[in-house]
C-alpha positions in Angstrom: -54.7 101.9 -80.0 -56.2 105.7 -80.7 -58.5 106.5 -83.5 -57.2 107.7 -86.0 -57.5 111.6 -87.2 -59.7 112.5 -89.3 -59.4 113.6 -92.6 -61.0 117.0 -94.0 -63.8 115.1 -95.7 -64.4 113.1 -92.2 -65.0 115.9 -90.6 -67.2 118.2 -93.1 -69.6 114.6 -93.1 -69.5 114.9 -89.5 -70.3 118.8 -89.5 -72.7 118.6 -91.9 -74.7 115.8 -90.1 -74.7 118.0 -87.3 -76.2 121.0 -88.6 -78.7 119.0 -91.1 -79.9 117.2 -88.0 -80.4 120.4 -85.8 -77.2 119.3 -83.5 -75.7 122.6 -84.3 -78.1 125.7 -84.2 -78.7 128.8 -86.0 -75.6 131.1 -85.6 -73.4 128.9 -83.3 -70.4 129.3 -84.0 -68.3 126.5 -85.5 -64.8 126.6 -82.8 -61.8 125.4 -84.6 -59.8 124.5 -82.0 -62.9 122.2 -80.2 -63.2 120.3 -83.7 -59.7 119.7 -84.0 -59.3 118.3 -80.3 -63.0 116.4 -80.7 -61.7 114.8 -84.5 -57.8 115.0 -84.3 -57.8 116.3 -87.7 -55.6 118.8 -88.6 -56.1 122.7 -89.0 -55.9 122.4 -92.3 -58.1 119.7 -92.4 -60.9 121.2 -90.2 -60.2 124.5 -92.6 -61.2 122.8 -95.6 -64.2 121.2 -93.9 -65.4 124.7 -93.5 -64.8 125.6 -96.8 -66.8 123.0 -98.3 -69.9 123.8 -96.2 -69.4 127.2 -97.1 -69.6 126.5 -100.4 -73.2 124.7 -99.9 -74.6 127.9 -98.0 -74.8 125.3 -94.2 -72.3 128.0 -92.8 -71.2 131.5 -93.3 -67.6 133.1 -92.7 -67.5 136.8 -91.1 -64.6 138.8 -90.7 -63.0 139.0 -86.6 -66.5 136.2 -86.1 -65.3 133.0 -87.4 -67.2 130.4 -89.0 -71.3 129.9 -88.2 -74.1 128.3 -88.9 -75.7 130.2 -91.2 -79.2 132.2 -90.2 -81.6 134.5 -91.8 -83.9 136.8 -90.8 -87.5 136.6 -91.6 -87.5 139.4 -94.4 -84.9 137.4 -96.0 -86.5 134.1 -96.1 -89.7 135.6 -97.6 -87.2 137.2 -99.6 -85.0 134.2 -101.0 -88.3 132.1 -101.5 -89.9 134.4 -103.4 -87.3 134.5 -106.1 -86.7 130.4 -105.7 -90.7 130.7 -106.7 -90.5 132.7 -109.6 -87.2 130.7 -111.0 -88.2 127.6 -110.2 -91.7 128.2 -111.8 -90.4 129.7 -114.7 -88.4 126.4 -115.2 -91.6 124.0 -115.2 -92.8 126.0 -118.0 -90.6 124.3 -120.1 -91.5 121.3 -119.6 -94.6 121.1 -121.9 -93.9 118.0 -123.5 -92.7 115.0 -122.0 -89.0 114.8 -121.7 -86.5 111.8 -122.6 -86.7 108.3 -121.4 -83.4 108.6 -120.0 -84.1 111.5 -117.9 -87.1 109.5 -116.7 -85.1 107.0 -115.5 -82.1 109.2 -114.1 -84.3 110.8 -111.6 -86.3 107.9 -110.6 -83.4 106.0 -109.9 -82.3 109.0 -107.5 -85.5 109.7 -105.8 -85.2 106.1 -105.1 -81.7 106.0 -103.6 -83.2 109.0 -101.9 -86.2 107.1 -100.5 -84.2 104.9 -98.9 -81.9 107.1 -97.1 -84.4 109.0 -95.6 -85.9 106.0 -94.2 -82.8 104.9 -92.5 -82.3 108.2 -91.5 -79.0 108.7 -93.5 -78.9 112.8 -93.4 -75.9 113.4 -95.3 -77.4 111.1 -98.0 -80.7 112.6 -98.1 -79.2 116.2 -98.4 -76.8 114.8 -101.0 -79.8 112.8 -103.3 -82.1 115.6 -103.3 -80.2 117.9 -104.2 -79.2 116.0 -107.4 -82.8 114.9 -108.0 -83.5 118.7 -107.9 -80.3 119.9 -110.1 -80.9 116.8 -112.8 -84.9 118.1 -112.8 -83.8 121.9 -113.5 -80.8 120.6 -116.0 -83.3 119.2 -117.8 -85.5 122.3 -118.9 -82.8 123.7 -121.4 -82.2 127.1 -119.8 -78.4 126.6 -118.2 -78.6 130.0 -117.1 -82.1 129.5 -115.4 -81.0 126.2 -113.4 -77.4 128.0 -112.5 -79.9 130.7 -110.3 -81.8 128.3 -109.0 -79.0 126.0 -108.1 -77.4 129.5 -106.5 -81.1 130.0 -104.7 -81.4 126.6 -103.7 -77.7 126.3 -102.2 -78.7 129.6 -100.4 -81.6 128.2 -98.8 -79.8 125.3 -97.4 -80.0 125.8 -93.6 -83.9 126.5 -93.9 -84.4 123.2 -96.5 -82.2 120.9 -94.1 -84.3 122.5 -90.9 -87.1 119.9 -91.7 -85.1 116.6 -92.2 -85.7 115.5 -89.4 -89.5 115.2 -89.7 -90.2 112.0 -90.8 -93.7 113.3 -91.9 -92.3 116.1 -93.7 -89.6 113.6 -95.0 -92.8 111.4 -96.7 -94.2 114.1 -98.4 -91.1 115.2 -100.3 -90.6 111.2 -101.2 -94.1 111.7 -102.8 -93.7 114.6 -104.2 -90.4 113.6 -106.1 -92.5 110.9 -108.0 -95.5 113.1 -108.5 -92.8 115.2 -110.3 -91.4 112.3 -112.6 -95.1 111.5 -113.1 -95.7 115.6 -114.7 -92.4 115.1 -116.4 -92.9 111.7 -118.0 -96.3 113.7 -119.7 -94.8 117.2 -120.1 -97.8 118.4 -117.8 -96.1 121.7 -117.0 -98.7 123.3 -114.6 -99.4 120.3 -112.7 -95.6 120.1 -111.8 -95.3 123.6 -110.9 -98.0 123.0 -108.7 -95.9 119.9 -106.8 -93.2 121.8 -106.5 -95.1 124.9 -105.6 -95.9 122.5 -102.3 -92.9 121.4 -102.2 -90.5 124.0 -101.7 -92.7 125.6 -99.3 -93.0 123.3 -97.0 -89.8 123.4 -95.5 -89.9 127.2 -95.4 -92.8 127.0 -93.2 -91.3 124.4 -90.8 -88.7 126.7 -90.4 -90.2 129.4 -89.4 -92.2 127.6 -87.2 -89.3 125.9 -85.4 -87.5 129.1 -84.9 -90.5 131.3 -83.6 -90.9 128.3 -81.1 -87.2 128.5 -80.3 -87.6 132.4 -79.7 -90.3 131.8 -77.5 -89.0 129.1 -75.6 -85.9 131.5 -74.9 -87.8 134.5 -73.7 -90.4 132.4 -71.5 
């Protein structure tokens, strides 16, 4: 009996693995016809599935190009995460006194789930927690506007973030550092969690960079 075809949200969960995981590089280009004969979805299914990643920054659509993996030059890395830095610390100024119980317990209980999944190695999960952790963290400072940019920043920074999921070590420290952030929160100590997350969005901008000036050179040698 054949598989059956998958369904649009099947195949975006497969996609997105892909790319999270390094499977699927910088600028390669997503081929519609090779996903519908690899999945047995549908066009319209495999459609939507690009849509959806899209919509979370993983790939970009370009006119007479297709669908890609989405890619940045290094200007516009230093570029995007300067602005994340200056949003994002902007928002842990707010959080001079210790916020509600129930936000407390919110994000531990998601930096847990998220613990968990990057230990068994779940990608789509991890990508999936933190970004709640991070949106529930940012909700929480009382500016709407200010956590609407940095959720646009964040989602624009997605191929870079994901680069280093699949460093466990890397994967460890951001466990950490979710905590370290509850911990700052839980006593409204504002500069010490702009410092954590200082670290922690950094991190991953430096793996990437690092990953693709080895790529580079690997490809010239």
């Amino acid at each position: 009996m054949s598989e059956q075809p998958k369904n649009w949200e099947d195949v975006h969960r497969e996609l997105q693995r892909e790319i999270i995981s390094g499977q699927r590089h910088p600028r390669e280009r997503l081929v519609e016809d090779e996903i519908i004969a690899r999945t047995g979805a549908t066009r319209h299914a495999v459609r939507l599935a690009f849509a959806e990643l899209e919509k979370t920054g993983l790939v970009v659509r370009e006119r007479n190009k297709g669908v890609h993996v989405r890619d940045y030059s290094i200007r516009e890395i230093e570029e995007l995460y300067e602005i994340r830095e200056c949003l994002e610390c902007q928002a842990a100024r707010h959080f001079t006194r210790p916020v509600p119980g129930e936000t407390i317990e919110a994000l531990t209980e998601i930096a847990g789930r998220h613990r968990e999944a990057s230990r068994k190695q779940q990608f789509g999960a991890v990508f999936e927690l933190n970004n709640r952790f991070h949106e529930t963290l940012y909700r929480a400072c009382g500016n709407r506007q200010l956590a609407d940019a940095i959720q646009h920043y964040t989602f624009a920074t997605h191929p870079i973030r994901t680069r280093a999921f699949t460093s466990g070590e890397i994967r460890e420290v951001a466990i950490a550092e979710h905590f370290e952030m509850i911990d700052a929160l839980a006593v409204g100590d504002a500069d010490r969690l702009w410092r954590i997350i200082e670290s922690h969005i950094r991190r991953p901008k430096d793996f990437y960079l690092k990953a693709n000036a080895i790529g580079e050179y690997a490809s010239i040698a």
